[in-house]
C-alpha positions in Angstrom: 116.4 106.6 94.2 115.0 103.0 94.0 114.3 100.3 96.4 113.7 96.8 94.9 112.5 93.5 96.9 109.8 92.0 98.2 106.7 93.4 100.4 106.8 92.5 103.4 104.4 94.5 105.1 101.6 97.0 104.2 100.2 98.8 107.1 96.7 100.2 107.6 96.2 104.0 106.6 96.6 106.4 110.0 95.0 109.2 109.9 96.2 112.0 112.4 94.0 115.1 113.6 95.5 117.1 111.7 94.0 115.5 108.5 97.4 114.1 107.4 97.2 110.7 106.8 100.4 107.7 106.3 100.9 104.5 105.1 104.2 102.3 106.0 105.5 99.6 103.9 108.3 97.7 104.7 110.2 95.8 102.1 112.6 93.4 101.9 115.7 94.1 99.8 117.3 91.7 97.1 120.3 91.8 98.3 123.6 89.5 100.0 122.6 90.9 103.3 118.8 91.6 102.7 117.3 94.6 105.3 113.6 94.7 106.3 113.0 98.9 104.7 110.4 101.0 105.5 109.2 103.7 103.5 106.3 105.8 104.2 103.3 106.9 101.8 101.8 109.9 102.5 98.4 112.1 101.7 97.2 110.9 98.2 99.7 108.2 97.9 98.4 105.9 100.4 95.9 104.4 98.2 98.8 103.2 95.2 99.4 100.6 98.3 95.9 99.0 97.4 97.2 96.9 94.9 100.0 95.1 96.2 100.3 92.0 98.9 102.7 90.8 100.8 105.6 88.8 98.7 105.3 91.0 95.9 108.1 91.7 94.1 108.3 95.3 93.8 110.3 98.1 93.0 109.8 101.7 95.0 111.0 105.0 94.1 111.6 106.9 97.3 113.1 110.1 98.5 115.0 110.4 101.7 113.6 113.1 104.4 115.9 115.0 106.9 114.6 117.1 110.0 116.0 118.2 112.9 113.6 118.0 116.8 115.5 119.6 119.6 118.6 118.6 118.9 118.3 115.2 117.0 118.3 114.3 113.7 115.8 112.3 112.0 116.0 110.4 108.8 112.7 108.6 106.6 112.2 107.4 103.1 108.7 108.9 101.2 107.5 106.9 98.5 106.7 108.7 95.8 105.9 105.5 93.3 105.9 101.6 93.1 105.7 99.0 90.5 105.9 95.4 90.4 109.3 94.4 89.5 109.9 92.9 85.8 110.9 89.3 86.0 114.0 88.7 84.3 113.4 85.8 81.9 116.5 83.5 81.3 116.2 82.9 77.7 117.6 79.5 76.8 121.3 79.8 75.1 121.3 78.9 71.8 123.9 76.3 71.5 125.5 76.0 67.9 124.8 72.7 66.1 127.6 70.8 64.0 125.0 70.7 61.0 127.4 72.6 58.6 128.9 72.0 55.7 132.1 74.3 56.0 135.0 72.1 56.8 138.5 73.3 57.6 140.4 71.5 55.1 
C-alpha cells in the first residue's frame, strides 16, 4: 500500500535496549478530509528519513502490522520505502487555431 501527502513530522531515531531502533513520521494526506498518519521506520530504515523535511511532498509505501497484548489489539503502519512525490505538470491545452484553408462549402 501507498500513502501520499506531505511530511509533517520526522522524529529523532529511539533507540531501545534491546538494540532495536525506530523512527516515526507522520504525514499529512492529500485528501478532502486530510489525516495527520504516522508510520514507523524501523532497524536499517531509519536513515532513508535523512533526506526529507518537513512539507515535502512525499509518497510512502507501508505495510499494516497487527498484534494482539493481553487481550487488545494493536494496529501500526511500517514503512518499507518513500519517495518524493512527482509533480503533475499541467501542460497548456493546445487550442486549435482558425488558420485553415478547408472550408465547408
Amino acid at each position: 500500500m501507498e500513502v501520499k501527502g506531505k511530511v509533517k513530522l520526522i522524529a529523532e531515531t529511539q533507540t531501545f535496549d534491546s538494540g532495536f531502533t525506530k523512527r516515526q513520521l507522520v504525514v499529512t494526506t492529500d485528501e478532502t478530509y486530510p489525516q495527520d498518519v504516522a508510520i514507523d521506520f524501523v532497524k536499517d530504515k531509519c536513515d532513508v528519513l535523512n533526506a526529507y523535511k518537513a512539507g515535502d511532498s512525499v509518497e510512502v509505501g507501508i505495510n499494516i502490522r497487527g498484534n494482539e497484548y493481553n487481550g487488545k489489539y494493536y494496529v501500526s503502519l511500517q514503512g518499507w520505502k518513500i519517495s518524493k512525490a512527482e509533480a503533475v505538470a499541467n501542460a497548456p491545452e493546445e487550442i486549435p487555431t482558425e488558420e485553415s484553408d478547408d472550408l465547408p462549402f
